[in-house]
C-alpha positions in Angstrom: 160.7 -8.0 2.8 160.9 -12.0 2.6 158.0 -14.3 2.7 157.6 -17.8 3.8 159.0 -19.4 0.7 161.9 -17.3 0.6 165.9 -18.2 2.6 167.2 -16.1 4.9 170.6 -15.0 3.9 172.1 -15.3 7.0 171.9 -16.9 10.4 170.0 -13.9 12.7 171.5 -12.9 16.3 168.9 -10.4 17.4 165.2 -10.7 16.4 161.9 -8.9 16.9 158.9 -10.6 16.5 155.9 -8.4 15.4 152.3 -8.9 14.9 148.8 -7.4 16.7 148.3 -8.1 20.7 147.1 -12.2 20.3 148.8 -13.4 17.5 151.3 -15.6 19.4 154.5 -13.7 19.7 156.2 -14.8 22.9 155.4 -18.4 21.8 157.1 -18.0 18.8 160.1 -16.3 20.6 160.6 -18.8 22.8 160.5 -21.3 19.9 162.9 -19.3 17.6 165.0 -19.0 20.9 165.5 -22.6 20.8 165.9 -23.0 17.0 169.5 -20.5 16.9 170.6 -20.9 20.5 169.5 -16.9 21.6 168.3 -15.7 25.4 164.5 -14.8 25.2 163.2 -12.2 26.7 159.8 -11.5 27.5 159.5 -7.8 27.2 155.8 -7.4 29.1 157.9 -8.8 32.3 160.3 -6.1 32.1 157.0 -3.7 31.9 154.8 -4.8 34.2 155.3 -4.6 38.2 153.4 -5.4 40.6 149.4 -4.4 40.0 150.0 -3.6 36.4 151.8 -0.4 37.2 155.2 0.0 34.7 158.6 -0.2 36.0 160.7 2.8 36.0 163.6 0.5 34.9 161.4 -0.4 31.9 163.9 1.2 29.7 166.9 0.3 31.4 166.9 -3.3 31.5 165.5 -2.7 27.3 169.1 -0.9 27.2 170.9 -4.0 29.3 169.6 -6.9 26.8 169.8 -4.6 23.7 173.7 -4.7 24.5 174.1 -8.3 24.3 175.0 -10.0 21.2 172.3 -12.3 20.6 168.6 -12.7 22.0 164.7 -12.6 20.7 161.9 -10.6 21.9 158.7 -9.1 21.2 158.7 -5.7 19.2 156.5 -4.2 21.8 156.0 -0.5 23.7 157.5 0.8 20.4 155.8 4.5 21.9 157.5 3.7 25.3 160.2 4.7 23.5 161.9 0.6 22.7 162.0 1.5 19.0 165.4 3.4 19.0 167.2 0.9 21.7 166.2 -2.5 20.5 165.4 -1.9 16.3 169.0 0.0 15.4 170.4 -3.5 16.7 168.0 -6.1 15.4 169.3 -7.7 12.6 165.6 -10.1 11.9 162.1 -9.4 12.5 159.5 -11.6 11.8 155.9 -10.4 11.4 153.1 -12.3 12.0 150.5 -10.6 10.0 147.6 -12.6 10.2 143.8 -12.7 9.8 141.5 -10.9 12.0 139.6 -14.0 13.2 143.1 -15.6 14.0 144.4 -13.2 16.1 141.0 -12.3 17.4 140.2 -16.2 18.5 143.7 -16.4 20.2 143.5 -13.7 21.4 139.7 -14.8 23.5 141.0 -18.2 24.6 144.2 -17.0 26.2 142.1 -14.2 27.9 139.6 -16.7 28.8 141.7 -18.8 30.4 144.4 -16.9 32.4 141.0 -15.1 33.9 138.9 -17.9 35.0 142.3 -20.1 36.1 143.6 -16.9 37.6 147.1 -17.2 36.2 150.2 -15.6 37.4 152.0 -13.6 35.3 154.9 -11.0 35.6 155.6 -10.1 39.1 152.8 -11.4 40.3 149.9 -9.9 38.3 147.0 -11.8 37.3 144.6 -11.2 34.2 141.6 -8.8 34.7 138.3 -10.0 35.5 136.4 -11.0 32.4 133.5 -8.6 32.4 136.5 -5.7 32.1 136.7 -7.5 28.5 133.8 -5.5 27.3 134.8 -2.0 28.7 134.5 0.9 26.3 138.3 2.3 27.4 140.6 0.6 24.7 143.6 0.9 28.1 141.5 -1.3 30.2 139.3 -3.9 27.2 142.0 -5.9 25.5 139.6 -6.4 22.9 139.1 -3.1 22.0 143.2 -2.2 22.1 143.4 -5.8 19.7 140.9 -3.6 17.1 142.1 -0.1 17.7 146.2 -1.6 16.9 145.1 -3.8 13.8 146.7 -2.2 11.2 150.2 -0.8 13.3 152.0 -3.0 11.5 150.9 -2.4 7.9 151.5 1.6 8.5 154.8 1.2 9.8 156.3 -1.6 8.1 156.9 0.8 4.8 158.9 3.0 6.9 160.9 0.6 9.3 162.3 -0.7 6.1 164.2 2.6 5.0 165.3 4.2 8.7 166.7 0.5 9.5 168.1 -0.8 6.1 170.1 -3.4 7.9 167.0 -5.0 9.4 165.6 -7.9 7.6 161.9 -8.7 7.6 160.3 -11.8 7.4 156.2 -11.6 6.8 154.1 -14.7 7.8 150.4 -14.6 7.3 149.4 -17.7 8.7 150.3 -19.8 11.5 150.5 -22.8 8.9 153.0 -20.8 6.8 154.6 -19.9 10.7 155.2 -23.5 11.0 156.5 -24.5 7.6 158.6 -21.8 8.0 159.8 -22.4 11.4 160.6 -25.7 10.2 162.7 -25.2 7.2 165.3 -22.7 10.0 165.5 -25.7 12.4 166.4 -27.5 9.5 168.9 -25.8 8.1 170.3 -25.7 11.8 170.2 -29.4 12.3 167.7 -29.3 15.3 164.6 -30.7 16.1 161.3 -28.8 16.9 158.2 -30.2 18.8 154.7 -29.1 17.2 152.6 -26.0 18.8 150.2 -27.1 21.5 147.1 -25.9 19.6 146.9 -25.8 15.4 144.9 -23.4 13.5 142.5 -24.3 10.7 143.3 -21.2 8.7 145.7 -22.1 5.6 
Protein backbone atom coordinates (compact mmCIF):
# COMPACT_ATOMS: atom_id res chain seq x y z
CA UNK A 1 0.00 0.00 0.00
CA UNK A 2 1.58 3.50 -1.04
CA UNK A 3 1.26 6.69 0.80
CA UNK A 4 1.29 10.29 -0.27
CA UNK A 5 5.02 10.56 -0.36
CA UNK A 6 5.51 7.60 -2.33
CA UNK A 7 5.51 7.38 -6.90
CA UNK A 8 3.29 5.45 -8.54
CA UNK A 9 5.01 3.00 -10.67
CA UNK A 10 2.90 3.33 -13.44
CA UNK A 11 0.46 5.59 -15.20
CA UNK A 12 -3.23 3.99 -13.89
CA UNK A 13 -6.18 3.28 -16.58
CA UNK A 14 -8.84 2.18 -14.27
CA UNK A 15 -9.25 3.59 -10.75
CA UNK A 16 -11.48 3.26 -7.66
CA UNK A 17 -11.67 5.87 -5.39
CA UNK A 18 -12.60 4.74 -1.78
CA UNK A 19 -13.26 6.39 1.47
CA UNK A 20 -16.64 6.66 4.01
CA UNK A 21 -20.05 8.37 2.41
CA UNK A 22 -18.72 12.35 2.62
CA UNK A 23 -15.28 12.29 2.14
CA UNK A 24 -15.27 13.72 -1.40
CA UNK A 25 -14.97 10.87 -3.78
CA UNK A 26 -16.80 11.98 -6.98
CA UNK A 27 -14.89 15.33 -6.67
CA UNK A 28 -11.79 13.70 -6.61
CA UNK A 29 -12.86 11.37 -9.63
CA UNK A 30 -13.68 13.96 -11.66
CA UNK A 31 -10.36 15.62 -10.87
CA UNK A 32 -8.18 12.49 -11.43
CA UNK A 33 -10.42 12.09 -14.65
CA UNK A 34 -8.88 15.21 -15.87
CA UNK A 35 -5.36 14.63 -14.61
CA UNK A 36 -4.83 11.00 -17.01
CA UNK A 37 -7.43 11.72 -19.69
CA UNK A 38 -10.08 8.73 -18.27
CA UNK A 39 -14.21 8.78 -18.66
CA UNK A 40 -15.75 9.36 -15.14
CA UNK A 41 -18.43 7.77 -14.01
CA UNK A 42 -20.56 8.59 -11.33
CA UNK A 43 -21.73 5.23 -10.08
CA UNK A 44 -24.81 6.67 -7.61
CA UNK A 45 -26.33 7.78 -11.28
CA UNK A 46 -26.24 4.37 -12.50
CA UNK A 47 -28.08 3.37 -9.02
CA UNK A 48 -30.51 5.69 -8.48
CA UNK A 49 -33.81 6.13 -10.71
CA UNK A 50 -36.36 8.06 -10.30
CA UNK A 51 -37.61 8.46 -6.41
CA UNK A 52 -34.59 6.80 -5.11
CA UNK A 53 -35.73 3.41 -6.22
CA UNK A 54 -32.45 1.28 -7.83
CA UNK A 55 -32.24 0.49 -11.42
CA UNK A 56 -32.48 -3.01 -12.43
CA UNK A 57 -29.69 -2.18 -15.01
CA UNK A 58 -27.56 -1.17 -11.99
CA UNK A 59 -25.36 -4.03 -12.76
CA UNK A 60 -25.46 -3.95 -16.29
CA UNK A 61 -24.29 -0.63 -17.22
CA UNK A 62 -21.32 -1.54 -13.99
CA UNK A 63 -20.52 -4.54 -16.58
CA UNK A 64 -20.62 -1.96 -19.85
CA UNK A 65 -17.96 0.59 -18.28
CA UNK A 66 -16.02 -2.17 -16.48
CA UNK A 67 -15.20 -3.32 -20.22
CA UNK A 68 -13.74 -0.28 -21.32
CA UNK A 69 -10.17 0.34 -21.09
CA UNK A 70 -9.72 3.31 -19.12
CA UNK A 71 -12.19 5.32 -16.63
CA UNK A 72 -12.51 6.36 -12.71
CA UNK A 73 -15.30 5.84 -10.40
CA UNK A 74 -16.33 5.49 -6.94
CA UNK A 75 -15.75 2.05 -5.25
CA UNK A 76 -19.32 1.98 -4.10
CA UNK A 77 -22.40 -0.80 -3.70
CA UNK A 78 -19.48 -3.23 -3.15
CA UNK A 79 -22.62 -5.60 -1.45
CA UNK A 80 -24.69 -4.86 -4.61
CA UNK A 81 -22.54 -7.12 -5.94
CA UNK A 82 -19.81 -4.13 -8.02
CA UNK A 83 -16.83 -5.77 -6.14
CA UNK A 84 -16.29 -8.78 -8.59
CA UNK A 85 -17.14 -6.60 -11.97
CA UNK A 86 -15.27 -3.38 -11.43
CA UNK A 87 -12.07 -4.47 -8.71
CA UNK A 88 -10.68 -7.71 -10.95
CA UNK A 89 -10.10 -4.75 -13.51
CA UNK A 90 -8.97 -1.83 -11.56
CA UNK A 91 -5.51 -1.35 -11.75
CA UNK A 92 -5.46 1.94 -8.90
CA UNK A 93 -7.48 2.75 -6.01
CA UNK A 94 -7.05 5.61 -3.96
CA UNK A 95 -8.43 5.72 -0.36
CA UNK A 96 -9.29 8.64 1.29
CA UNK A 97 -9.13 7.66 4.81
CA UNK A 98 -9.69 10.60 6.72
CA UNK A 99 -10.59 11.94 10.09
CA UNK A 100 -14.06 11.60 11.54
CA UNK A 101 -14.69 15.39 11.80
CA UNK A 102 -13.57 15.70 8.13
CA UNK A 103 -15.74 13.42 6.64
CA UNK A 104 -18.41 14.19 9.15
CA UNK A 105 -18.28 18.16 8.37
CA UNK A 106 -18.41 17.43 4.54
CA UNK A 107 -20.46 15.33 4.87
CA UNK A 108 -23.30 18.18 6.86
CA UNK A 109 -22.63 20.92 4.42
CA UNK A 110 -23.24 19.02 1.22
CA UNK A 111 -26.42 17.57 2.93
CA UNK A 112 -27.28 20.99 4.10
CA UNK A 113 -27.14 22.46 1.07
CA UNK A 114 -28.58 20.12 -1.66
CA UNK A 115 -31.72 19.99 0.93
CA UNK A 116 -32.50 23.59 1.58
CA UNK A 117 -31.48 24.49 -2.42
CA UNK A 118 -33.40 21.44 -3.35
CA UNK A 119 -30.81 20.17 -5.85
CA UNK A 120 -31.32 17.82 -8.62
CA UNK A 121 -29.45 14.91 -8.72
CA UNK A 122 -29.54 11.55 -10.73
CA UNK A 123 -32.63 11.17 -12.69
CA UNK A 124 -34.25 13.64 -11.18
CA UNK A 125 -34.09 12.98 -7.44
CA UNK A 126 -33.64 15.51 -4.94
CA UNK A 127 -32.05 15.25 -1.38
CA UNK A 128 -34.37 14.31 1.55
CA UNK A 129 -35.86 16.78 3.81
CA UNK A 130 -33.50 17.70 6.60
CA UNK A 131 -35.38 16.59 9.59
CA UNK A 132 -35.00 12.83 7.94
CA UNK A 133 -31.24 13.62 9.00
CA UNK A 134 -31.90 12.64 12.48
CA UNK A 135 -33.98 9.42 11.82
CA UNK A 136 -32.96 6.40 13.86
CA UNK A 137 -33.01 3.88 10.48
CA UNK A 138 -29.29 4.05 9.33
CA UNK A 139 -31.27 3.42 5.27
CA UNK A 140 -33.04 6.60 5.62
CA UNK A 141 -30.43 9.12 8.17
CA UNK A 142 -27.27 9.65 6.18
CA UNK A 143 -25.69 10.41 9.29
CA UNK A 144 -26.27 7.40 10.92
CA UNK A 145 -25.10 5.17 7.59
CA UNK A 146 -21.75 7.85 7.64
CA UNK A 147 -21.16 6.20 11.46
CA UNK A 148 -22.46 2.72 11.10
CA UNK A 149 -19.71 2.46 7.56
CA UNK A 150 -16.71 4.17 9.35
CA UNK A 151 -14.42 1.63 9.60
CA UNK A 152 -15.45 -0.53 5.97
CA UNK A 153 -12.42 0.47 4.71
CA UNK A 154 -9.94 -0.39 7.48
CA UNK A 155 -11.59 -4.10 7.66
CA UNK A 156 -11.39 -4.73 4.06
CA UNK A 157 -8.37 -3.07 2.90
CA UNK A 158 -6.12 -6.16 4.48
CA UNK A 159 -7.98 -8.50 2.35
CA UNK A 160 -8.56 -6.54 -1.04
CA UNK A 161 -4.84 -6.54 -1.06
CA UNK A 162 -4.35 -10.40 -1.38
CA UNK A 163 -7.63 -11.51 -3.61
CA UNK A 164 -6.55 -8.58 -6.12
CA UNK A 165 -2.67 -8.55 -6.08
CA UNK A 166 -2.60 -6.60 -9.27
CA UNK A 167 -4.49 -3.66 -7.64
CA UNK A 168 -2.47 -0.85 -6.35
CA UNK A 169 -3.56 1.26 -3.38
CA UNK A 170 -2.88 4.57 -2.64
CA UNK A 171 -3.90 5.79 1.16
CA UNK A 172 -4.46 9.50 1.72
CA UNK A 173 -5.40 10.76 5.13
CA UNK A 174 -5.97 14.26 4.63
CA UNK A 175 -7.33 16.36 2.01
CA UNK A 176 -4.04 18.47 2.36
CA UNK A 177 -1.97 15.27 1.67
CA UNK A 178 -5.02 14.64 -1.28
CA UNK A 179 -3.87 17.83 -2.81
CA UNK A 180 -0.11 17.56 -2.70
CA UNK A 181 -0.59 14.34 -3.96
CA UNK A 182 -2.96 15.19 -6.70
CA UNK A 183 -0.43 17.65 -7.61
CA UNK A 184 2.71 15.80 -7.92
CA UNK A 185 0.36 13.16 -10.79
CA UNK A 186 -0.61 16.27 -12.84
CA UNK A 187 2.90 17.00 -12.73
CA UNK A 188 4.44 14.24 -13.74
CA UNK A 189 1.65 14.37 -16.62
CA UNK A 190 2.48 17.85 -17.71
CA UNK A 191 -1.10 19.30 -16.88
CA UNK A 192 -2.44 21.92 -14.95
CA UNK A 193 -4.95 21.61 -12.00
CA UNK A 194 -7.24 24.33 -10.54
CA UNK A 195 -7.54 24.28 -6.60
CA UNK A 196 -10.69 22.61 -4.71
CA UNK A 197 -13.52 25.00 -4.22
CA UNK A 198 -13.45 24.71 -0.44
CA UNK A 199 -9.92 23.80 1.69
CA UNK A 200 -9.80 22.02 4.89
CA UNK A 201 -7.93 23.14 8.03
CA UNK A 202 -7.02 19.62 8.98
CA UNK A 203 -3.14 18.96 8.07
Amino acid sequence: MLTAADPLPFRPERVLIAGVTGSGKTTLARRVAGVWGLRQIEIDGLFHGPNWAPRPEFLDDVRSFAAEDRWVTEWQYTSKGTDEILTPRADLAIWLDYPYRVVRSRLLRRTLRRSILRTRMWNGNVEKPIWQMFRSDPDENILAWQTKTLGHWTERMPDYTLRFPQLTIVRLRTPNETEQWLRAQAGESGVSIAPPKRRSRDR
